[in-house]
N, C-alpha and C positions, 0 to 999 in steps of 0.2 A: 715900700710900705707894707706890702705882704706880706714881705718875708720876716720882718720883722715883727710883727705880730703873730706871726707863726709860732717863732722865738721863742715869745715871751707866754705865749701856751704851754707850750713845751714845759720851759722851766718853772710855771705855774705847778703843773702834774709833779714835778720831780719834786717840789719844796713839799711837797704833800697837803699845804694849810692855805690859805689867806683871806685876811679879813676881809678885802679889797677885792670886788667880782673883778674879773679882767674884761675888759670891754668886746664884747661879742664882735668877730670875726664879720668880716664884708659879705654881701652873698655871693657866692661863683657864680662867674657870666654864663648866661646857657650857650648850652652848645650849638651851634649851626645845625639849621633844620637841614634835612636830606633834599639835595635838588629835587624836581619835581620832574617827571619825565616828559619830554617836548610831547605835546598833542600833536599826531596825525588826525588826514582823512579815515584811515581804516580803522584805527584803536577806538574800543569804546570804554569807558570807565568800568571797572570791574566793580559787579554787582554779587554781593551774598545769595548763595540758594538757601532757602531756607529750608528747602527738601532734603537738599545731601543729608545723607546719612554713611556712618563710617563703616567702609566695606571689610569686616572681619576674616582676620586669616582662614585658609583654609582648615579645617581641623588636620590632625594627624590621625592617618588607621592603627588601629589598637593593632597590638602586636601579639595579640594571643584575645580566643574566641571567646568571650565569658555568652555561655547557653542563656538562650532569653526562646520564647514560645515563638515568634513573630520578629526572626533576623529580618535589617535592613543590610541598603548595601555599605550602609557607614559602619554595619558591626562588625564588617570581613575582615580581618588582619590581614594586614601585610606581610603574609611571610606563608612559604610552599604549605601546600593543603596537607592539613592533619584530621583524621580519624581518632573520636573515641566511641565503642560500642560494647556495651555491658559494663562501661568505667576500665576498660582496656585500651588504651593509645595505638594506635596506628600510622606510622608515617610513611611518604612517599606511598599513598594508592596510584593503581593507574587508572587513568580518565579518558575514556573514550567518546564519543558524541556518535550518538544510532539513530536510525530510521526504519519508519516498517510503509505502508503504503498510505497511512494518514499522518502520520506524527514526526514527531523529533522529539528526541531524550537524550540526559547525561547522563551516563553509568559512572559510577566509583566504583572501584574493586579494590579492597584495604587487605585483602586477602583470596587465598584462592577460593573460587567460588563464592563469595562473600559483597554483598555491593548495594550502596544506594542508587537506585534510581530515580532519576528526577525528571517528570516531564519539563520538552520544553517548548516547545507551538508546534500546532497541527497547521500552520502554512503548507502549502509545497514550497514553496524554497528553504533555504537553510537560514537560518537561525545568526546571518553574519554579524562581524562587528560591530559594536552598540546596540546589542540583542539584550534586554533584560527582564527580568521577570520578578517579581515580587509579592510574594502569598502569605498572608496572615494564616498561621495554624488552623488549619481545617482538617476535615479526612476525606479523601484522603489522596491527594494529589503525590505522587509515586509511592515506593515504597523500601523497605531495606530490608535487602534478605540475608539472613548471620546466623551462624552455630551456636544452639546454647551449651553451655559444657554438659554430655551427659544424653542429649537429644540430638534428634535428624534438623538439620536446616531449615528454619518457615521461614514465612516472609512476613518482614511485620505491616500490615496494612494498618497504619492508626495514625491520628492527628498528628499532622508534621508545619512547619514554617520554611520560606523558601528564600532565597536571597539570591538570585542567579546575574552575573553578566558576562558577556562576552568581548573583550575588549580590543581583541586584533582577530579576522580571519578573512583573509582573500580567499574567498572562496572558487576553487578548480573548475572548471566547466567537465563535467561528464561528455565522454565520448561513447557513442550508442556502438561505435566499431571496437573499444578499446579493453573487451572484458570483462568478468565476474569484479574482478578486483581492480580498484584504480586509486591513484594519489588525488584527496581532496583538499589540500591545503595543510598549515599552522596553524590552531587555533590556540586563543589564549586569553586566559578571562579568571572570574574569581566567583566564588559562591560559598553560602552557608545556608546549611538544613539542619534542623534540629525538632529532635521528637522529645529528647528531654535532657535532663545534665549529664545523662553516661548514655548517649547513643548524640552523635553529631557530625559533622564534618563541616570543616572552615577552612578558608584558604584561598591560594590564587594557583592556579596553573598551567601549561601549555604539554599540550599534546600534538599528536600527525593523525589528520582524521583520515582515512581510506574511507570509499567508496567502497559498498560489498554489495553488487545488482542495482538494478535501475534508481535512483530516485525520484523522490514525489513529483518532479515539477517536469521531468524527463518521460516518466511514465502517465501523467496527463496531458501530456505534451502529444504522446504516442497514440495514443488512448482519443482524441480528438481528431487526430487525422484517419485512425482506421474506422472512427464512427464516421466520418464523413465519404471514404472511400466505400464505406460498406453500402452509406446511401445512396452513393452513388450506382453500384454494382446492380441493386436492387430496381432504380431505374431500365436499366434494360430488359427489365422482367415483368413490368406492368399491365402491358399490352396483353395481357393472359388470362381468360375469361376465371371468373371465381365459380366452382364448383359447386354444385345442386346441392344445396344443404346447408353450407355455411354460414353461420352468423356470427359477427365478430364482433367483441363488447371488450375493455378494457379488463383486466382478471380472468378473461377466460382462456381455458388450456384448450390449446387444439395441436392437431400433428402438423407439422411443417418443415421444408425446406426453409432453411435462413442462412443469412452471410454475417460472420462477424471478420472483421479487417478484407481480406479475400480468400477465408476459406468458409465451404457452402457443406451443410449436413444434411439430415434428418431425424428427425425427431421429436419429442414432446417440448414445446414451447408455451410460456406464457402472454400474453398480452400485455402491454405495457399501453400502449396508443394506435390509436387508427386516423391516418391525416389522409383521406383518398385511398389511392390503392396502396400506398405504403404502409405497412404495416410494423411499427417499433416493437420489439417483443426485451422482455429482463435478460438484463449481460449486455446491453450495445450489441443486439443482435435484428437485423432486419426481414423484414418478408414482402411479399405482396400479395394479395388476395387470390390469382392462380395458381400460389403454391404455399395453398391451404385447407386442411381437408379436416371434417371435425372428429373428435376423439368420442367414439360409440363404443363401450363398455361389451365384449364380447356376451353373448345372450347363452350362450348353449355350449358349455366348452364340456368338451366329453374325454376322459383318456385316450392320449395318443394324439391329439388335438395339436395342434404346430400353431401357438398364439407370440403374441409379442407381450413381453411381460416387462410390465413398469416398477424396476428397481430402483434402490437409490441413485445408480448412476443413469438411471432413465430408460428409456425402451430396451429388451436385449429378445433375442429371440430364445424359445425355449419349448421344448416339449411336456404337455402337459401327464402325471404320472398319474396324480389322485386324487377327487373328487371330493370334497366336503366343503363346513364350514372353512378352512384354508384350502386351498390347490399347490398340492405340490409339483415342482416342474424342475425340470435338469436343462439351464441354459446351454445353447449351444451358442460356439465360438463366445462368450460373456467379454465384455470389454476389460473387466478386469475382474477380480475374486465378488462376487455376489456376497451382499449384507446375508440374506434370508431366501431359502427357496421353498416355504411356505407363505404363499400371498393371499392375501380377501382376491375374492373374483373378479371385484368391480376396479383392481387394475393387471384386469387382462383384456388384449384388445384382439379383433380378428385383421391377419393377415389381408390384404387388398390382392385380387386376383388378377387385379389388372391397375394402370396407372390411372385409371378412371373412374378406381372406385375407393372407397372409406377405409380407413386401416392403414397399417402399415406400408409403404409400397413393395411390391415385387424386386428382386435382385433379376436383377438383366444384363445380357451380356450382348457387345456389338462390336462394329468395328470404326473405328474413329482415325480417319486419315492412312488408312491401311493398316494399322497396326489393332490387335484384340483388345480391348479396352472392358471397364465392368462398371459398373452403378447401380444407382437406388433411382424405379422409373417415379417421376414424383408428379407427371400431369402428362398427360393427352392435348394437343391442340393441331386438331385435322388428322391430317397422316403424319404428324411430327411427333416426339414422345420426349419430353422432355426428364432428363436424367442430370442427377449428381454422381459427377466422379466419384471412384474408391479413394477414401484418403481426401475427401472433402480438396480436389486441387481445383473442382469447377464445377459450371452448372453448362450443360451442353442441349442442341436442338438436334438430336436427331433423328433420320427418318425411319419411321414407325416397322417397315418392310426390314429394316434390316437388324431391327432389335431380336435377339434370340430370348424365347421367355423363362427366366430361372427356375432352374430347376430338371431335372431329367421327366419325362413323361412317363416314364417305367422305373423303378426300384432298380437300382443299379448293384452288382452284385459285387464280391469281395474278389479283388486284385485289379478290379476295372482301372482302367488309365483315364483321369479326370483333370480337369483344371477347377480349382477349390479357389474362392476368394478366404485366405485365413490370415488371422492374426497371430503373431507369436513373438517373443522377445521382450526386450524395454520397447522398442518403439511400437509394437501391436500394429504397428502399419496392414491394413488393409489389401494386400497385394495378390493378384490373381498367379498361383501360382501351380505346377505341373504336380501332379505326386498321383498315388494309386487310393482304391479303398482301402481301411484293413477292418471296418467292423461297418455294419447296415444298422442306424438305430429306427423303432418303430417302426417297421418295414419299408423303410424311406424317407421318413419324417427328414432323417439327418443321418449324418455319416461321420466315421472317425476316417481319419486322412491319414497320409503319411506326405510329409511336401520338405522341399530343400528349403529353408532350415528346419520346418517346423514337423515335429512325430511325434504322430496320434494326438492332435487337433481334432476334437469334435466339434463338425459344421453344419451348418442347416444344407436341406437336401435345395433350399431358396438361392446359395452360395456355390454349387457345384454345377457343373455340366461334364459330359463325359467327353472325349478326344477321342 
């Protein structure tokens, strides 16, 4: 019966005409619905979220940096870091990652001498994988220093945008035995900076970071155990009566023995805090209240005058030449080249004639476990005398009878045979060593030396004893 009426459709269309409608076709039986799937225990009917929402593909990174004030990290191309600066292209910079003792930075160098810098956190640790940073154009978070044609190289300090990440770096462990120089890792990341359309740089890419000296979290690391050993140090020095005079207030400068890690000086010290007898002084440097004496402004300094004179690099000993509104003075043995040897008066101090009195201390020499030894006496308690090694190697008790007191009692005369504590060389080490006179300054004040290594060393006559 279907097919038949199919037929006759058919050749309905093919006649092209008829008067006659042809009787409309059966309806087709529906199709069999889709079984229903057996109900379990655990299936529940599935319900529409109406929250879902359609999770759009990733984008794609542009493949070339188009300059905007305020890069993100979606404006970084995908493809090796390119430089333009002055509207001149630059490919393949080298990229290095630096530290100094608070920070971290990326260098770019698109050329010799020529480079963006870009901070990148003041952590102590590095900066490792999935490190990112993001700064809207301000000024002026790093900088880029470039040749203009014609001019010396500046650095451009002015509103920039930052786009930094870092995307792979196992960071090395620093080895405190292992060198100036060490391997830190692969790092490997991508960033965009940009100050305007012709100065920028965009891109991704991996560099070998070296270790060049300590880093921040190795050097706080360090820096915490020699302040804790120093507190400690200072512990055994408490017990030490504080001397007639002293008052200690935070900010105030007095002279002192102090220990920073385990080695012990003297000198012009600040106050930082007073907790008890322990005294914290600026630099991670400690005291305690017996081994500290106040800083009295010498009153009367007359030519030829043997003071201690407070330079930039802090106390040094020196002869005083000339009287006026400045005092000119000729350091002897100086720690290293003197800023200025015209000074105001009020930082000159008088030398101490004894370990018990105000000033500077006396140079003393003794003997320490049979061998000659030399120091700075720096406190009296009983018959003990309490001394700082040369070369800050320690702070010693010893008895008062067998300290010999610096300095000759007589004006020693030229070719005398003397033992000189002098400095000389790179290292300036402090070392008591043999040599002769060859010059008497201010009839004793001080002496020029001749010693192995050191010739014609001028010394305080404080520093000398004769053999």
């Amino acid at each position: 019966m279907r097919r038949s009426a199919a037929l006759f459709a058919i050749a309905s269309v093919a006649a092209g005409c008829s008067k006659t409608p042809p009787p409309a076709p059966p309806a087709p039986e529906p199709a069999p619905a889709p079984a229903s799937p057996t109900a379990t225990a655990d299936a529940a009917p599935a319900t529409p979220d109406p929250e879902a929402v359609a999770v759009p593909a990733p984008a794609e990174p542009p493949k070339v940096f188009t300059p905007v004030d305020s890069p993100t990290l979606a404006d970084i191309p995908a493809a090796p870091l390119h430089c333009k600066v002055l509207g001149q292209n630059y490919d393949g910079p080298k990229v290095a990652v630096k530290y100094s003792s608070s920070d971290w930075s990326l260098d770019v160098e698109f050329a010799a001498g020529q480079h963006f810098v870009i901070p990148l956190s003041e952590a102590l640790e590095a900066p490792g994988a999935g490190y990112t940073r993001v700064t809207a154009k301000a000024c002026c978070p790093g900088y880029l220093h470039r040749a203009e044609p014609g001019k010396a190289p500046v650095s451009l300090n002015a509103p920039n945008g930052v786009a930094v990440e870092i995307t792979a770096w196992d960071v090395a462990d620093w080895k405190p035995d292992g060198g100036m120089t060490q391997p830190g890792g692969t790092i490997s990341g991508r960033l965009a900076v940009a100050y305007d359309a012709d100065n920028w740089a965009a891109g991704t890419f991996t560099t070998e970071f070296e270790y060049f000296g300590e880093p921040p979290v190795a050097r706080a690391a360090r820096a915490a155990a020699e302040k804790e050993a120093a507190a400690a140090a200072v512990g055994d020095w408490t017990d030490l009566p504080a001397p007639a005079g002293v008052s200690l207030a935070p900010g105030q400068k007095v002279w002192a023995a102090a220990v920073a890690g385990d080695r012990w000086s003297f000198g012009q010290q600040k106050i930082a805090s007073v907790e008890g007898a322990v005294v914290a002084l600026e630099g991670d440097r400690f005291t305690t209240v017996g081994l500290v004496r106040p800083m009295t402004p010498a009153t009367d300094v007359k030519k030829g005058a043997f003071v201690a004179a407070v330079d930039h690099l802090g106390p040094q000993y020196a002869r005083v030449d000339s009287v006026g509104d400045k005092v000119g003075v000729t350091y002897l043995s100086p720690a290293s080249k003197p800023r200025d040897n015209q000074l105001a008066p009020d930082r000159l101090y008088p030398l101490a004639m004894t370990a018990a009195d105000p000033g500077m201390p006396p140079y003393v020499f003794f003997d320490q476990d049979g061998r000659r030894a030399s120091g700075e006496a720096v406190a009296v308690v009983g018959d003990q005398t309490v001394v700082v090694l040369y070369g800050g190697k320690g702070i010693v008790r010893v008895p008062s009878a067998g300290v010999v007191a610096a300095g000759p009692a007589r004006p020693l005369k030229k070719r005398a045979k003397v033992e000189a504590v002098v400095g000389c060389g790179m290292s300036n080490s402090w070392i008591p060593r043999p040599g002769k006179v060859t010059d008497v300054l201010g009839g004793g004040v001080g002496y020029v030396v001749d010693t192995e290594p050191c010739k014609g060393v001028s010394v305080t006559a404080a520093r000398v004893r004769p053999l």
